[in-house]
MDAnalysis code that builds the backbone (N, CA, C; Angstrom):
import MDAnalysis as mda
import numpy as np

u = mda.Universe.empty(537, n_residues=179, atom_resindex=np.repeat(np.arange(179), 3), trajectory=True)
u.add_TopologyAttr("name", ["N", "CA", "C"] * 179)
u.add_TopologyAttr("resid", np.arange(1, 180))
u.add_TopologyAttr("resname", ["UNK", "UNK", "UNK", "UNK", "UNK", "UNK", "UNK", "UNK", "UNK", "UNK", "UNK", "UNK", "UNK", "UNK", "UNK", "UNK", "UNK", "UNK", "UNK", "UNK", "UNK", "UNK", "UNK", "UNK", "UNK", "UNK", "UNK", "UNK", "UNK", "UNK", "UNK", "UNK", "UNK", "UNK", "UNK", "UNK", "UNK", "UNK", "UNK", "UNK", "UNK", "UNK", "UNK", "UNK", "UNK", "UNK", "UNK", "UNK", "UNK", "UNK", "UNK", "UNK", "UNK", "UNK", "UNK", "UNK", "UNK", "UNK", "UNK", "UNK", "UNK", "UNK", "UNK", "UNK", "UNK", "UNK", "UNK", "UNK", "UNK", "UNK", "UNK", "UNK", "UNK", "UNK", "UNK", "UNK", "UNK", "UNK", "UNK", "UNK", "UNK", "UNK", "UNK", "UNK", "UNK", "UNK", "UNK", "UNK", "UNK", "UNK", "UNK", "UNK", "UNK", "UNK", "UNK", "UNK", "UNK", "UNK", "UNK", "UNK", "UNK", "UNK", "UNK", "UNK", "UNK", "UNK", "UNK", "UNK", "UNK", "UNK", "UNK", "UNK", "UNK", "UNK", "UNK", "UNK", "UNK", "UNK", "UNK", "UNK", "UNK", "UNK", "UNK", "UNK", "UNK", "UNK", "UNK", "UNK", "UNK", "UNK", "UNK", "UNK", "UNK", "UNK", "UNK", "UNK", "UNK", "UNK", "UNK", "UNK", "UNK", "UNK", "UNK", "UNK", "UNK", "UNK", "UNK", "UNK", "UNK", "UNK", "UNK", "UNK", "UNK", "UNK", "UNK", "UNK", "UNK", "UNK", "UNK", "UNK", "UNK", "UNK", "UNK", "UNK", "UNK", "UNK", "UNK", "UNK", "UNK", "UNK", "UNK", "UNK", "UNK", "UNK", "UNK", "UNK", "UNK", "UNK", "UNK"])
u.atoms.positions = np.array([
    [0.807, -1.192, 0.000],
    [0.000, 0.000, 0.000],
    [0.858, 1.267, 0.000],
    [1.840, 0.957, 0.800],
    [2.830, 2.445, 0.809],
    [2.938, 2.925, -0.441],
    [3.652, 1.910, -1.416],
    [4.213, 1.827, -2.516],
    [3.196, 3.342, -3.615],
    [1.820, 2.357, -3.712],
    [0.767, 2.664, -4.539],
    [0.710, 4.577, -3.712],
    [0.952, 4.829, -2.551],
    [0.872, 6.515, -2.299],
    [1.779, 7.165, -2.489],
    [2.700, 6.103, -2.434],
    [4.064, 7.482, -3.129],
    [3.987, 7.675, -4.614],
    [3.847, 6.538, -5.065],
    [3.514, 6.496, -7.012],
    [2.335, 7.672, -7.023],
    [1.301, 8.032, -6.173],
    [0.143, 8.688, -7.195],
    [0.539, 10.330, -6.157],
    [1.333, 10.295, -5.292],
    [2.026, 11.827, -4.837],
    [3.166, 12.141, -5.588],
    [3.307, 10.648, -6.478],
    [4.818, 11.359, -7.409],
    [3.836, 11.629, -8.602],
    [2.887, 11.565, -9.075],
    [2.349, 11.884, -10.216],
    [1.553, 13.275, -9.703],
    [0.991, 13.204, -8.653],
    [0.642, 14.804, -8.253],
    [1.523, 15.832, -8.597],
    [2.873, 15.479, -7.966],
    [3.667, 16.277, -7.706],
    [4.076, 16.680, -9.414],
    [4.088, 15.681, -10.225],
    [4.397, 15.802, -11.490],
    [3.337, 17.268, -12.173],
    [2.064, 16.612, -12.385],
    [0.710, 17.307, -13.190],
    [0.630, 18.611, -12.661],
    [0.226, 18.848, -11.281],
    [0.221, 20.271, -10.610],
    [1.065, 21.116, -11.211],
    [2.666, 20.545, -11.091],
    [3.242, 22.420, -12.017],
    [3.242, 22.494, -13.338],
    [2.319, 20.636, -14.263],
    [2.336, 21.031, -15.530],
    [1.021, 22.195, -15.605],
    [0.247, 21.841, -15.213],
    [-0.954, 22.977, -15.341],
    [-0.640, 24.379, -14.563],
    [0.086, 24.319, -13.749],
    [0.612, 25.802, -13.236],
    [1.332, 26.190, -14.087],
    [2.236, 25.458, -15.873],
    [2.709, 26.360, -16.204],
    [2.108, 26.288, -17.297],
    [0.927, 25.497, -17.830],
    [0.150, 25.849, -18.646],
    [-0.900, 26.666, -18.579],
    [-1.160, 27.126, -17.252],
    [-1.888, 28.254, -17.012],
    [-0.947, 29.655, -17.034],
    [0.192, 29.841, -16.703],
    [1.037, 30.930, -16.799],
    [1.415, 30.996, -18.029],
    [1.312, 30.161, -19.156],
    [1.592, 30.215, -20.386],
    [0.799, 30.819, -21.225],
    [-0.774, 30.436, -21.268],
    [-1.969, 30.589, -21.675],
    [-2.230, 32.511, -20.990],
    [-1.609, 32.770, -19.914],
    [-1.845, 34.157, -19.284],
    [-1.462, 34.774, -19.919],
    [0.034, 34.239, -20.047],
    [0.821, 35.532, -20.806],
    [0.604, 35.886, -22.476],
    [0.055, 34.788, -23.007],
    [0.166, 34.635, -23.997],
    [-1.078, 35.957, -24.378],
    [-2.316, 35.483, -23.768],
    [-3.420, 36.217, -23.662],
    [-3.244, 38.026, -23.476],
    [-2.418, 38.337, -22.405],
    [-2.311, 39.341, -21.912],
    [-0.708, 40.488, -22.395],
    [-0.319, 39.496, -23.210],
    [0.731, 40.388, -24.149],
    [-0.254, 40.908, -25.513],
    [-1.913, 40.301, -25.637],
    [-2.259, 40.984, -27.058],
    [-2.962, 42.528, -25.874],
    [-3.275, 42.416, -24.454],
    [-3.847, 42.756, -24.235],
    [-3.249, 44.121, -23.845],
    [-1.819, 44.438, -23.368],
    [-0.616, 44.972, -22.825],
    [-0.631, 45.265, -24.022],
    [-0.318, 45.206, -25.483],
    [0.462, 45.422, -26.732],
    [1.107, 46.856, -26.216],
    [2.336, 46.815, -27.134],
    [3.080, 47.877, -27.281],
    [2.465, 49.368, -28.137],
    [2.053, 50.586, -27.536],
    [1.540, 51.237, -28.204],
    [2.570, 51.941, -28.879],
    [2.044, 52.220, -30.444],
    [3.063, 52.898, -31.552],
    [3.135, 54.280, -31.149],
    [4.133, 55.528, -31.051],
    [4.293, 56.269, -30.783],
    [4.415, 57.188, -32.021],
    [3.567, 58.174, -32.501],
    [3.456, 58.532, -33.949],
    [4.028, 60.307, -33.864],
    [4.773, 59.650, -32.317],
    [5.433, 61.698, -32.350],
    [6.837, 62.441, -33.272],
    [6.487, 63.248, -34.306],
    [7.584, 63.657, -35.107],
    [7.012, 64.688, -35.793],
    [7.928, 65.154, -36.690],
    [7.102, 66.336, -38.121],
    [7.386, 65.085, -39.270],
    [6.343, 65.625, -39.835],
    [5.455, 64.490, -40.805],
    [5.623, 65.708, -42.094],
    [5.832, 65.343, -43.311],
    [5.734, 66.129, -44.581],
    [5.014, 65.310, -45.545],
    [4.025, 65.856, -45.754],
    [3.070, 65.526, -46.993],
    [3.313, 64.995, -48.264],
    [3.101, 64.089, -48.534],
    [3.835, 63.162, -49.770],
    [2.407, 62.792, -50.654],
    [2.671, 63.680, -52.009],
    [1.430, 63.888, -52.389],
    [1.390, 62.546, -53.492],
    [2.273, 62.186, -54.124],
    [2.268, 60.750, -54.727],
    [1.747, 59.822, -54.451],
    [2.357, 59.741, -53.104],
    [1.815, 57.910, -52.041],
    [0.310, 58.319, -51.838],
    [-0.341, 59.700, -51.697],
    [-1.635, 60.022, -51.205],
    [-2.583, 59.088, -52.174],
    [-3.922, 59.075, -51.981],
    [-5.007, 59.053, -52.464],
    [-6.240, 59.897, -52.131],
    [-5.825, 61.040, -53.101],
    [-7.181, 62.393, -52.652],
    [-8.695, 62.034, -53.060],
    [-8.799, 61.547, -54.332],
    [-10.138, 61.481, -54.716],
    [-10.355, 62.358, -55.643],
    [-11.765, 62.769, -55.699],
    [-12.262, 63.494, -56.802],
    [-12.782, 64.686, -55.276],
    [-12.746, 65.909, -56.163],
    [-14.011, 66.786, -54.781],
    [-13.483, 67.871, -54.801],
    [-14.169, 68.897, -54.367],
    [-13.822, 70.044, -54.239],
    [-12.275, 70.743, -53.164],
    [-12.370, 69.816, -52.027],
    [-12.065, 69.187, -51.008],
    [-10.518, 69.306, -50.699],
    [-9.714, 69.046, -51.801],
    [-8.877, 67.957, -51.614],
    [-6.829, 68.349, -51.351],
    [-7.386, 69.527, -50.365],
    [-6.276, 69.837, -50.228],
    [-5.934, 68.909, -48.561],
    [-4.481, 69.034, -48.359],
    [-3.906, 68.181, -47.227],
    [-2.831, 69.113, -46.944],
    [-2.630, 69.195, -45.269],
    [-2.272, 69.570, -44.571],
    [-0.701, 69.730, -45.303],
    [0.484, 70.487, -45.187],
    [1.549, 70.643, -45.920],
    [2.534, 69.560, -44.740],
    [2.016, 69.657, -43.687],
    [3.296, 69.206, -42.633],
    [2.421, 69.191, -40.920],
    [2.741, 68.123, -40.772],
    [2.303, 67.429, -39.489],
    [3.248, 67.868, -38.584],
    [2.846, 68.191, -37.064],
    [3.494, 67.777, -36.007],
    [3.362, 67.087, -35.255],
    [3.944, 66.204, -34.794],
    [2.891, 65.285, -33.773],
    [3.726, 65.309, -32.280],
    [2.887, 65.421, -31.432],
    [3.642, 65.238, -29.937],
    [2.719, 64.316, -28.908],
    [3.282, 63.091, -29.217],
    [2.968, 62.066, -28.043],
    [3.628, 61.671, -26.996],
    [2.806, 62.369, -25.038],
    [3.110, 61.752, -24.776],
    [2.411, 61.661, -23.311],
    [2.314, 60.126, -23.141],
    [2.191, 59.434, -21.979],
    [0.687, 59.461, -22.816],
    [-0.805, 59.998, -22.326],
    [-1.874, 59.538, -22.155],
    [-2.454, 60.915, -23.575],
    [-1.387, 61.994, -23.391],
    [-1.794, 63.137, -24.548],
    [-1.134, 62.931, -26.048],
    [-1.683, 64.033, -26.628],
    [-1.282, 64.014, -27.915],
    [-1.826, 65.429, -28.684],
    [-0.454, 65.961, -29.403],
    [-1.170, 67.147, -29.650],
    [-0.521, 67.190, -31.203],
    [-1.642, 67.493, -32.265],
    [-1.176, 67.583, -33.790],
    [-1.021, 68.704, -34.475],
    [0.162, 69.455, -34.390],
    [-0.230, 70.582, -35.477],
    [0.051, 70.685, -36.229],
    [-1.476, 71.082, -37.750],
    [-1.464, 71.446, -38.925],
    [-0.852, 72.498, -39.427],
    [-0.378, 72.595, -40.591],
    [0.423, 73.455, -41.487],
    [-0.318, 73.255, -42.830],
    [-1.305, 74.052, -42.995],
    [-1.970, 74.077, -44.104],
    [-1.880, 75.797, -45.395],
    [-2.719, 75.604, -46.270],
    [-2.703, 76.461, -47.246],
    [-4.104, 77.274, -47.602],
    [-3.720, 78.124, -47.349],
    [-5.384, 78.663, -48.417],
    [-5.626, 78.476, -49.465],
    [-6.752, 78.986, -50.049],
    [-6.744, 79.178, -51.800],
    [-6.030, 80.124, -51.896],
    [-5.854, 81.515, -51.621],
    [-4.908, 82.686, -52.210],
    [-3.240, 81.712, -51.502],
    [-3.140, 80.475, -51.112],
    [-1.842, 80.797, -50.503],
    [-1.547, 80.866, -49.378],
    [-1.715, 81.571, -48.524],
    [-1.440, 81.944, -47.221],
    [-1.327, 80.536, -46.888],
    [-0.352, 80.694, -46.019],
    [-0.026, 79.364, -45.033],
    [-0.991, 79.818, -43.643],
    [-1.545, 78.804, -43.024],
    [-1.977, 78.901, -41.834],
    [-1.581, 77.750, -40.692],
    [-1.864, 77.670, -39.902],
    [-1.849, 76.631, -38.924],
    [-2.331, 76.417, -37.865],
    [-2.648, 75.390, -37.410],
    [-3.755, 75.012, -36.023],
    [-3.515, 73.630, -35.612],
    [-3.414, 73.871, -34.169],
    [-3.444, 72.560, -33.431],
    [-4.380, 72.272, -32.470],
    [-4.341, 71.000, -32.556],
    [-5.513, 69.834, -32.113],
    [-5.272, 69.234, -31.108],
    [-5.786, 68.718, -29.891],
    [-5.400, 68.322, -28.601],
    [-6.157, 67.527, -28.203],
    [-5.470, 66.348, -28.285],
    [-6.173, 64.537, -27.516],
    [-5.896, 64.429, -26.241],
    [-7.081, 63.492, -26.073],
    [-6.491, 61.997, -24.333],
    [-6.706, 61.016, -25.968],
    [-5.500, 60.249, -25.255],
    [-5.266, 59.083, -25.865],
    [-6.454, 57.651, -24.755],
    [-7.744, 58.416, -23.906],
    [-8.235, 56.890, -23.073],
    [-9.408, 57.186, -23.887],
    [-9.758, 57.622, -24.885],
    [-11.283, 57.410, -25.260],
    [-12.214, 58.422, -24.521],
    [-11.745, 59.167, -23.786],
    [-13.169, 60.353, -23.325],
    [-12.736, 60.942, -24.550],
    [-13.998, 62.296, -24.364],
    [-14.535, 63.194, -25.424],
    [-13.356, 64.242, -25.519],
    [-12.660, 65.114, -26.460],
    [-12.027, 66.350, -26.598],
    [-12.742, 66.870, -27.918],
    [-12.604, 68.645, -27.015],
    [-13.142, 69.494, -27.992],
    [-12.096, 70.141, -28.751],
    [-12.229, 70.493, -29.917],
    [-11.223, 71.795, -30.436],
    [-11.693, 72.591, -31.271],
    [-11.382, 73.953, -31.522],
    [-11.997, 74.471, -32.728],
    [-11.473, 74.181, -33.791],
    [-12.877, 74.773, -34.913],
    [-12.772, 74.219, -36.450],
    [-13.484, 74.941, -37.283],
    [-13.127, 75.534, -37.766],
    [-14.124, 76.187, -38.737],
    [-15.143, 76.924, -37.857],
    [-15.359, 77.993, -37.639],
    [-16.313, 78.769, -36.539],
    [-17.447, 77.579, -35.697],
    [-16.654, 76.641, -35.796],
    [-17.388, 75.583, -34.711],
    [-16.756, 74.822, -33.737],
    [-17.075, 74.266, -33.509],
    [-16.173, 72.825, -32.263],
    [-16.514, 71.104, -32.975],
    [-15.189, 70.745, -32.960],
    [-14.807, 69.269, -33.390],
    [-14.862, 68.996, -32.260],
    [-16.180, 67.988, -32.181],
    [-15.606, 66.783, -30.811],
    [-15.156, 65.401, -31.461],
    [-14.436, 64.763, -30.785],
    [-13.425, 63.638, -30.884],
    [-13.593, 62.581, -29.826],
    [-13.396, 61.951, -30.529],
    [-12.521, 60.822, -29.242],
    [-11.798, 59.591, -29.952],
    [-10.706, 59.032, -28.660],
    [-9.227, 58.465, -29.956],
    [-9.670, 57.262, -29.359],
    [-9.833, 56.075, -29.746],
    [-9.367, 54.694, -29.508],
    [-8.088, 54.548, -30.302],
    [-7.025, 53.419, -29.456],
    [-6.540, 52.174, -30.370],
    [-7.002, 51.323, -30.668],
    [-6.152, 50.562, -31.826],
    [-6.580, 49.536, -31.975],
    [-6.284, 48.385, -31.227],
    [-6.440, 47.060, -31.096],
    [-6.515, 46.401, -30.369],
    [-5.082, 45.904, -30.292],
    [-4.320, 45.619, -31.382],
    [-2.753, 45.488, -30.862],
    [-2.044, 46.850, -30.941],
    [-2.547, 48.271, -30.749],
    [-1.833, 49.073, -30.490],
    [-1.037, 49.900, -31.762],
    [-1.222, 49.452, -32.687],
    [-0.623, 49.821, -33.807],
    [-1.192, 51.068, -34.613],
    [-2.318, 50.919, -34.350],
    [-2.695, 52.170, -35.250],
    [-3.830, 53.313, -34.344],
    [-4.329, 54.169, -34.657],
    [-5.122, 55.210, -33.448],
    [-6.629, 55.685, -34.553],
    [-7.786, 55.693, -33.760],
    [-8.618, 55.932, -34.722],
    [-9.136, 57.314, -34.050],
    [-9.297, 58.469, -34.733],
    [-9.931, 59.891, -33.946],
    [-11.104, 59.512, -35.015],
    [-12.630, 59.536, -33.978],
    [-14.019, 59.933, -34.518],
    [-14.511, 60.849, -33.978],
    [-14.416, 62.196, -35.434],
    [-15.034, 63.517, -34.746],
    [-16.395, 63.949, -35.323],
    [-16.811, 64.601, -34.491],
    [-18.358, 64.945, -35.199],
    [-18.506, 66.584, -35.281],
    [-18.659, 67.440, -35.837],
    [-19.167, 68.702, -36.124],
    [-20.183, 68.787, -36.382],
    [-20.623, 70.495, -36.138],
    [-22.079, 70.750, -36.187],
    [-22.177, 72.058, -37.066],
    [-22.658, 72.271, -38.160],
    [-22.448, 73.838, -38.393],
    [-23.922, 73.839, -38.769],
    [-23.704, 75.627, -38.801],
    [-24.893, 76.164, -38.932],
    [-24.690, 77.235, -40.330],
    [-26.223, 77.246, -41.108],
    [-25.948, 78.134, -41.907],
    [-27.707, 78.258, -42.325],
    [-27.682, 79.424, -42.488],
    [-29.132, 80.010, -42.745],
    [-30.384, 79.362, -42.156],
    [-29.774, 79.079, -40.350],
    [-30.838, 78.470, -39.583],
    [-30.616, 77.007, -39.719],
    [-29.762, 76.559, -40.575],
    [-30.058, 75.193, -40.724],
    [-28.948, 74.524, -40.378],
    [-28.919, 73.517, -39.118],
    [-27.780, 73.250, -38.642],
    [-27.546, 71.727, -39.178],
    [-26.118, 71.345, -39.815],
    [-25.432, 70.283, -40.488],
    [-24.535, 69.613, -40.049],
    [-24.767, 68.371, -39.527],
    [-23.612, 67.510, -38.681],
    [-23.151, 67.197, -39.978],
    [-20.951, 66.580, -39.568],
    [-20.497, 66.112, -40.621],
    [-19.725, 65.271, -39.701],
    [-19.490, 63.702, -40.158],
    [-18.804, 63.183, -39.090],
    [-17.647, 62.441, -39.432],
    [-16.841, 62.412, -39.004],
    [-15.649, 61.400, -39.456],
    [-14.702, 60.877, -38.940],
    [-13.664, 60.214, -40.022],
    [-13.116, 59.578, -39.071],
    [-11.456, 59.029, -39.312],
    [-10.368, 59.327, -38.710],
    [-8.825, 59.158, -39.074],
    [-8.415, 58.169, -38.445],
    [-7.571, 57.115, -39.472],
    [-6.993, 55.957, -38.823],
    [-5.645, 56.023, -39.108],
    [-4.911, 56.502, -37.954],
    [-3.143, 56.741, -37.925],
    [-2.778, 55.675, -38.027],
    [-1.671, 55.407, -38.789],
    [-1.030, 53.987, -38.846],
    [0.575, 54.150, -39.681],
    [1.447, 53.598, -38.487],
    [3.639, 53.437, -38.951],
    [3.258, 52.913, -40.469],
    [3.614, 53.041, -41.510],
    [4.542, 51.979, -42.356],
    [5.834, 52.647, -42.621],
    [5.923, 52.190, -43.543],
    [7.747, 51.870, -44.292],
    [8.643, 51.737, -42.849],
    [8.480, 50.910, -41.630],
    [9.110, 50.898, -40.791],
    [9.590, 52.155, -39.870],
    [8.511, 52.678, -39.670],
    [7.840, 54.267, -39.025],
    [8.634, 55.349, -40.016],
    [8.865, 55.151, -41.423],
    [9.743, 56.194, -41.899],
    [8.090, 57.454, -42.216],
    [7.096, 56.507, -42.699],
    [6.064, 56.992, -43.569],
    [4.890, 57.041, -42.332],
    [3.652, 57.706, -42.396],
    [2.704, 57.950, -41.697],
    [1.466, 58.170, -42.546],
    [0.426, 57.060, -42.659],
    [-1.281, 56.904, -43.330],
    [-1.837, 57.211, -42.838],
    [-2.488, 58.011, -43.054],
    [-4.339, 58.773, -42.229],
    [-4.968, 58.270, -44.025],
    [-6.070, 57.045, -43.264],
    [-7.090, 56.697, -43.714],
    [-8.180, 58.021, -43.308],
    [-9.046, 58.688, -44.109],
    [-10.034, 59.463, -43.540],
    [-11.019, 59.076, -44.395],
    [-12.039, 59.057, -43.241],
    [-13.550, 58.859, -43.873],
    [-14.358, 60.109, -43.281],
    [-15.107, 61.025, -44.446],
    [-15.921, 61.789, -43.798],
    [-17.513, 61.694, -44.700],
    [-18.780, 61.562, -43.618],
    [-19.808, 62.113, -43.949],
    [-20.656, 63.041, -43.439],
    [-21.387, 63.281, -45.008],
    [-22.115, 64.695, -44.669],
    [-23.021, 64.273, -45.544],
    [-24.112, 65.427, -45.523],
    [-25.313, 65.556, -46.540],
    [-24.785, 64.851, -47.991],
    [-23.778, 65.642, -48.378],
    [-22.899, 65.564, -49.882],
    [-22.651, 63.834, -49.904],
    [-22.375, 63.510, -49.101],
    [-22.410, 61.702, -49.193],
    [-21.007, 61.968, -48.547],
    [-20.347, 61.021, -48.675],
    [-19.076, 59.741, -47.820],
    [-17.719, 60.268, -48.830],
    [-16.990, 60.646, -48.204],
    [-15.552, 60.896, -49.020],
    [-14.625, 59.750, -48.303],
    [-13.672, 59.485, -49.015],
    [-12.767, 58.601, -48.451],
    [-11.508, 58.951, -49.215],
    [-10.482, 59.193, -48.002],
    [-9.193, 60.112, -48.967],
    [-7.914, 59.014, -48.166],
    [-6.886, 58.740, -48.140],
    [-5.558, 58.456, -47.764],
    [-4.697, 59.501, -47.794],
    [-3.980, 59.647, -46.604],
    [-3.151, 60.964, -46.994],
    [-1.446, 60.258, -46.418],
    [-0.321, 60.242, -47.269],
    [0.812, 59.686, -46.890],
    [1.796, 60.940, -46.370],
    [2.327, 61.037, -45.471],
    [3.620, 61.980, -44.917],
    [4.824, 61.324, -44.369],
    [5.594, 61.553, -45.148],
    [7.253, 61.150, -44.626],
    [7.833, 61.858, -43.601],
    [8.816, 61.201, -42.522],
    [8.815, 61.478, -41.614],
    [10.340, 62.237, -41.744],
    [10.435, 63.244, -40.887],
    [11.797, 64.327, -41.531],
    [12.571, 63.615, -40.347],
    [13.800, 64.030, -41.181],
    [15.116, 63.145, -40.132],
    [15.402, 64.233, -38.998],
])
């Protein structure tokens, strides 16, 4: 009888830390998609009108030069854009990177926002909504930017989707990243 309790405390002793490390295996495995490494998209960005995809539209000008400053939970973008006569102008934009609401101005109105990631961290989605008004008649337009590294963070994609009355635009805008 001895025999038969040490044999099934040597097989205890065996199984117990296989499942203690198939449970610490299965954790980590789980909780590294969940942890992911978030991409850090802070630099000056220059407008690369080739790699773009503008579309057709009245529309279709893009920012000349990005700034981006990420850090910890913020994020702040400033535009370098053009008029029609020319004039350079510029304006910056101010995130939480946890998903509450931020306001900014836009056009004699307020852009509200809010940023998710994506689920492994790689790319950032801002969905903003505006409201304007014109001859009493007030016009939501809503949309939406999906930041995302390629060429091995040299290059920077904003997928944008915007709708309005006018229907659904969908533009790509590419900016290379200055050394």
């Amino acid at each position: 009888m001895k025999k038969q309790r040490i044999l099934c405390s040597g097989i205890k002793g065996i199984i117990f830390p296989f499942y203690a490390f198939l449970f610490l295996g299965a954790f980590l495995l789980f909780s590294s998609a969940t942890f992911a490494q978030k991409v850090n998209f802070s630099g000056t960005w220059t407008f690369n009108e080739d790699k773009s995809e503008l579309g057709e539209g009245r529309f279709r000008r893009a920012a000349t030069k990005l700034t981006i400053k990420q850090e910890g939970n913020n994020m702040s973008i400033e535009r370098v854009s053009q008029r029609r006569d020319g004039e350079e102008f510029t304006y910056t934009e101010k995130y939480t990177l946890d998903g509450k609401e931020c306001e900014n101005p836009a056009f004699n109105t307020t852009r509200k926002s809010t940023v998710t990631w994506s689920e492994d961290g790689k790319s950032l989605t801002i969905a903003s909504t505006m409201v304007f008004e014109r001859e009493g008649q007030e016009t939501e337009m809503k949309s939406s930017e999906i930041l995302t590294l390629t060429d091995n963070g040299k290059s920077l994609s904003i997928s944008s989707t915007s709708m309005s009355p006018r229907g659904e635009m969908k533009r790509t805008y590419v900016y290379d990243k200055e050394e």
